[in-house]
DRENPA-3360 file (N, C-alpha, C; in nm, 2 decimals, always signed):
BEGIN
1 = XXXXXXXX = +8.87/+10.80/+10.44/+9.00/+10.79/+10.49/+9.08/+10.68/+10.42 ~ +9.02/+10.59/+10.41/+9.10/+10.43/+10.34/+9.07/+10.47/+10.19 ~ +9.00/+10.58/+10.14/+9.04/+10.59/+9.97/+9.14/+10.66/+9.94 ~ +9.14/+10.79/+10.06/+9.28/+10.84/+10.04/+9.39/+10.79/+10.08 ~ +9.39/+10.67/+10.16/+9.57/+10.61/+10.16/+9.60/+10.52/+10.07 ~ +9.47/+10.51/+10.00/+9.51/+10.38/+9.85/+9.57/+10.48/+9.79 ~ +9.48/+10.61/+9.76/+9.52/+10.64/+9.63/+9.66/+10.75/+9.67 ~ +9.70/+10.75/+9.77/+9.80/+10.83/+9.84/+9.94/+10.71/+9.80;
9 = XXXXXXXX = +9.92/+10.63/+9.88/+9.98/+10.46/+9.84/+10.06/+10.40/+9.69 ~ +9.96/+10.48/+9.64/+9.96/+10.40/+9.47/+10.03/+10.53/+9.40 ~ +10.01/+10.62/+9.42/+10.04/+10.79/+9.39/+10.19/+10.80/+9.40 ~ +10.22/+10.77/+9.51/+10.40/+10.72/+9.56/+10.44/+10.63/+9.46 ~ +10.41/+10.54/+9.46/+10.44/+10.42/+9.40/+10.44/+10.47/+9.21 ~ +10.37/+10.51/+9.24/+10.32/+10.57/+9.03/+10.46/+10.64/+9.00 ~ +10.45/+10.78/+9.10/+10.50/+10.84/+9.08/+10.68/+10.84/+9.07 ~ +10.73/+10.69/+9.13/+10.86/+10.69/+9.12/+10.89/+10.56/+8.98;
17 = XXXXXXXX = +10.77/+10.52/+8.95/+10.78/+10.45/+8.84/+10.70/+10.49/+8.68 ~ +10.64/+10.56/+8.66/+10.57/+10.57/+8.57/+10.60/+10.73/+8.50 ~ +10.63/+10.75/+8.38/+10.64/+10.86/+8.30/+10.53/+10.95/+8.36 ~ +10.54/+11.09/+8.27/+10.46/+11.20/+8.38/+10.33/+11.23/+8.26 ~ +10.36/+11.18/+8.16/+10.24/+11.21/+8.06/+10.12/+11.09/+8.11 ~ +10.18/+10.99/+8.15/+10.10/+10.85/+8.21/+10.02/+10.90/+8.33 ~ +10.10/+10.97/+8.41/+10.05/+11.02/+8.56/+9.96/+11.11/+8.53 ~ +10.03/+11.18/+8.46/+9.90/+11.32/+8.40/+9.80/+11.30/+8.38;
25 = XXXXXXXX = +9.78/+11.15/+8.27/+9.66/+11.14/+8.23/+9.56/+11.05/+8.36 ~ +9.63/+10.97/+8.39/+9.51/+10.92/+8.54/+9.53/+10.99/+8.60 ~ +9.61/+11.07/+8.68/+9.55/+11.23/+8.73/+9.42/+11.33/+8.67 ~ +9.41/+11.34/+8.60/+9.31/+11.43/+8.51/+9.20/+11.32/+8.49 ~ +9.19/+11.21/+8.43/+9.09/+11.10/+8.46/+9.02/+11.08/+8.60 ~ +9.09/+11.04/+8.67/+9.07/+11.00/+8.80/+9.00/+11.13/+8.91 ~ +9.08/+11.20/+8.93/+9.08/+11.37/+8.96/+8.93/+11.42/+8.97 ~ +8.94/+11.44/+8.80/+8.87/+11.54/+8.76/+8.74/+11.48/+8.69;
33 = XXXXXXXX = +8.74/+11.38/+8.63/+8.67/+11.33/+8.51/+8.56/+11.25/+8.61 ~ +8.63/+11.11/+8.68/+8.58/+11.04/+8.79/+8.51/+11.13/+8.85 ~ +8.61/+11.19/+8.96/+8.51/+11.25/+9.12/+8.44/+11.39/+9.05 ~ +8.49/+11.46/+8.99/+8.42/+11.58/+8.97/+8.29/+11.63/+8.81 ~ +8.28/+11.49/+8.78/+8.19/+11.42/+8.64/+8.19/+11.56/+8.60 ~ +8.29/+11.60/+8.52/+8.31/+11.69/+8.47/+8.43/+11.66/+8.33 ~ +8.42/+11.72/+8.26/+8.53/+11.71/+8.11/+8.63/+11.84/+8.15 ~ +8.55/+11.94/+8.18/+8.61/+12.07/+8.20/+8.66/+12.11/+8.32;
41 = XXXXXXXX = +8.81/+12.17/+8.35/+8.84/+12.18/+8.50/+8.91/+12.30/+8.44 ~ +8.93/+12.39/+8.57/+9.01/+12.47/+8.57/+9.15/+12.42/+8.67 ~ +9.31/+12.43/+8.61/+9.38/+12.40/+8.69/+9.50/+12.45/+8.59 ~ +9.61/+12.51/+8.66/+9.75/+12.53/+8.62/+9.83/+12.41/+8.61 ~ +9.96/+12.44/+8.53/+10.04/+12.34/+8.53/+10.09/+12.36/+8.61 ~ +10.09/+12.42/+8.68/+10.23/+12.50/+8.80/+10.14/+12.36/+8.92 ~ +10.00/+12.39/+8.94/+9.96/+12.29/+9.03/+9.98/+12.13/+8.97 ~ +9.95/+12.13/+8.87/+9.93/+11.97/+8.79/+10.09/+11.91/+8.86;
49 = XXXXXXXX = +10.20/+12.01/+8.85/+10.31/+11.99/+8.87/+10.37/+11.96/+9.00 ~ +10.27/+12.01/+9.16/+10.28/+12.01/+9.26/+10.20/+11.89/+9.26 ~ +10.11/+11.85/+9.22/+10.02/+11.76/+9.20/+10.11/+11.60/+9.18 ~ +10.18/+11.67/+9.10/+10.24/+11.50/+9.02/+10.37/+11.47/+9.09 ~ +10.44/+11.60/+9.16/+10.57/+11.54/+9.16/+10.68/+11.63/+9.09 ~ +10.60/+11.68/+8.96/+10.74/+11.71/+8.86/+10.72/+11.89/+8.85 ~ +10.85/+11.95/+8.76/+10.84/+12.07/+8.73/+10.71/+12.14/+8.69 ~ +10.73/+12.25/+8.68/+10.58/+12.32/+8.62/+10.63/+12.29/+8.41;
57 = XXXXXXXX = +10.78/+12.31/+8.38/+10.82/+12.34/+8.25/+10.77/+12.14/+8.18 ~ +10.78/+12.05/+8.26/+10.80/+11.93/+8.25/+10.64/+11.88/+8.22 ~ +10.53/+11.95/+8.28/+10.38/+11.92/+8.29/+10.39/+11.97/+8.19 ~ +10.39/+12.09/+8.12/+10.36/+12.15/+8.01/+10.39/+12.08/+7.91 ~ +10.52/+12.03/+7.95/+10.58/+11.90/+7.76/+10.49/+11.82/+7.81 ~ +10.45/+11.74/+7.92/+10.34/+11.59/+7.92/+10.21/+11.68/+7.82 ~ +10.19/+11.81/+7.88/+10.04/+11.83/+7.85/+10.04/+11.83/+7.71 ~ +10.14/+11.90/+7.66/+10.14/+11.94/+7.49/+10.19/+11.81/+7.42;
65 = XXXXXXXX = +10.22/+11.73/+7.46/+10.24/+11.56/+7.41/+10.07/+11.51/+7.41 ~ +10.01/+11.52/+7.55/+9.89/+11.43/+7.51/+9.78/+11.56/+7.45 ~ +9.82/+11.66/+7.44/+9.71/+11.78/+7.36/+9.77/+11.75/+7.20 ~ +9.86/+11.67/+7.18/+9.88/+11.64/+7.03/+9.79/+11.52/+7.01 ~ +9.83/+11.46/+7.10/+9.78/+11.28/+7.06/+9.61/+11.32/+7.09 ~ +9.55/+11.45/+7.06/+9.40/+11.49/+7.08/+9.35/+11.44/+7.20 ~ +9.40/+11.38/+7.31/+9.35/+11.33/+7.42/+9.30/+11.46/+7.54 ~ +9.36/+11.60/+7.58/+9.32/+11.70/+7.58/+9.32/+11.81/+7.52;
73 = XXXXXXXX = +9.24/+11.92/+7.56/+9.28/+12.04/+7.52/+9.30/+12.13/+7.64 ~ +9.37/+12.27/+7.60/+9.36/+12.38/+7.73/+9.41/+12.51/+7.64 ~ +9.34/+12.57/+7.72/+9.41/+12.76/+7.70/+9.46/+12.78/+7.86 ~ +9.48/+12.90/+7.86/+9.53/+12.92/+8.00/+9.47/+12.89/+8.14 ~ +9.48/+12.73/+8.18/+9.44/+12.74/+8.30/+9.32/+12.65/+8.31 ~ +9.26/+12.62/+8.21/+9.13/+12.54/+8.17/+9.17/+12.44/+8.05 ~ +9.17/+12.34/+8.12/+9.16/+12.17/+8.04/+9.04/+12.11/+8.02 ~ +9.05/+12.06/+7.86/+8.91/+12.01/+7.87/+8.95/+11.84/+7.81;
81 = XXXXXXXX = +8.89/+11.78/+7.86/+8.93/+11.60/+7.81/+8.81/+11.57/+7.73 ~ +8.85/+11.59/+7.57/+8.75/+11.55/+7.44/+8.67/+11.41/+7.46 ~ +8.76/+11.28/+7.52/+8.69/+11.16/+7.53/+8.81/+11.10/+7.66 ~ +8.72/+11.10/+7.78/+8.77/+11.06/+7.93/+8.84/+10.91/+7.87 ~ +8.75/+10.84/+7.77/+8.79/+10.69/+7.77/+8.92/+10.68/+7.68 ~ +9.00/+10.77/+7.61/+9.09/+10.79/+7.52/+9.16/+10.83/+7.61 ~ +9.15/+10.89/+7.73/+9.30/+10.97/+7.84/+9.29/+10.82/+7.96 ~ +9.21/+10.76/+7.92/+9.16/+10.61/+8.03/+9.29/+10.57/+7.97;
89 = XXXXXXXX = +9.26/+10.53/+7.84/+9.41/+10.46/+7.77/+9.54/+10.47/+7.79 ~ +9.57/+10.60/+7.78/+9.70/+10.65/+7.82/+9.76/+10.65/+7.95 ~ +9.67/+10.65/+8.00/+9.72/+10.65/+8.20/+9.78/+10.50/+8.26 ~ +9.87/+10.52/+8.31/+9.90/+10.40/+8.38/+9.86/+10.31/+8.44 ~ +9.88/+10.16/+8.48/+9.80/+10.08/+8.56/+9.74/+10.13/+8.67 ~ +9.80/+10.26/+8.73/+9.77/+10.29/+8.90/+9.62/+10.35/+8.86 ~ +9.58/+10.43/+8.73/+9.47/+10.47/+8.71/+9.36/+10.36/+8.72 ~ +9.38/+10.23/+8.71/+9.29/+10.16/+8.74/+9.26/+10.10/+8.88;
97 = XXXXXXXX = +9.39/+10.06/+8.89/+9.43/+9.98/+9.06/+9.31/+10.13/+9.14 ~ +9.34/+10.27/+9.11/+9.22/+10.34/+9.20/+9.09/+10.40/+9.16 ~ +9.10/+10.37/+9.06/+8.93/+10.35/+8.98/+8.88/+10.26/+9.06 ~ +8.91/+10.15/+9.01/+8.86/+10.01/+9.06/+8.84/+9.98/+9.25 ~ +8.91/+10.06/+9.34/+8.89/+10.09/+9.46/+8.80/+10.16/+9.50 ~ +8.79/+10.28/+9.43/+8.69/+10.40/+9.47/+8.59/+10.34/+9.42 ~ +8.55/+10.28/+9.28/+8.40/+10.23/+9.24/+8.37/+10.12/+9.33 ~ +8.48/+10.04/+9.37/+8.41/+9.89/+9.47/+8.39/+9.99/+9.64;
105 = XXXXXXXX = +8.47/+10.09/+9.70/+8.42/+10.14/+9.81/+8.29/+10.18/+9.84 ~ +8.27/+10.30/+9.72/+8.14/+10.36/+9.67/+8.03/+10.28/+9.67 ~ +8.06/+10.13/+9.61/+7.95/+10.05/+9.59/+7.96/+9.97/+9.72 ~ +8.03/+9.93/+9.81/+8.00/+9.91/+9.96/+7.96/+10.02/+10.04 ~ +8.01/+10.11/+10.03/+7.95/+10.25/+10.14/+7.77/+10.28/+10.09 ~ +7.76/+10.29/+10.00/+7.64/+10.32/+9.92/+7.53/+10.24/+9.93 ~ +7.59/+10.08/+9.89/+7.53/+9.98/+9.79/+7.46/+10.00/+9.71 ~ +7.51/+10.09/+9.59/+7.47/+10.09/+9.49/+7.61/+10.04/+9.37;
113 = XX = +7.55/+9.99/+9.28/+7.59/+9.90/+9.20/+7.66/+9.98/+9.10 ~ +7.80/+9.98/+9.07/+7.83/+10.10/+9.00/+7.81/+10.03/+8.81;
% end
């Protein structure tokens, strides 16, 4: 419950300050790469867009901005992140502020040492 009101918290906060290619990419890091140790997801822009805040037409320019800068790829519906630590770069501070919560929770709930 206290990981999702950080990252609920910070998500607000991101999302009224930070460009949507930034959000995109610690969204799809954080998301997908983190909790689901996966490169490959399946997901629409239409959701990435309910997801972020912004249009479905508006995800698609972030996506095709950072699918230039080689940080992803996708066909219809399936994103794949080439190097998680290259889309780490691009994402905004909030991608860390809940990285850094979820790995110090995990490593109190657990105690194991991330």
């Amino acid at each position: 419950m206290q990981a999702q009101l950080v990252q609920a918290m910070q998500s607000a906060g991101c999302n009224a300050q930070h460009e949507v290619d930034q959000r995109l990419a610690g969204s799809m890091a954080v998301d997908r790469a983190d909790r689901a140790h996966s490169s490959t997801f399946k997901m629409s822009h239409e959701f990435l867009g309910h997801m972020l805040g912004a249009s479905r037409p508006t995800v698609s320019m972030a996506a095709a901005a950072l699918k230039k800068k080689g940080l992803i790829t996708y066909t219809r519906g399936v994103i794949t992140i080439p190097d998680v630590k290259l889309l780490e770069q691009k994402a905004c501070e909030c991608y860390h502020v809940i990285k850094d919560h979820l790995d110090n929770y995990t490593e109190f709930d657990s105690g194991i040492v991330a």
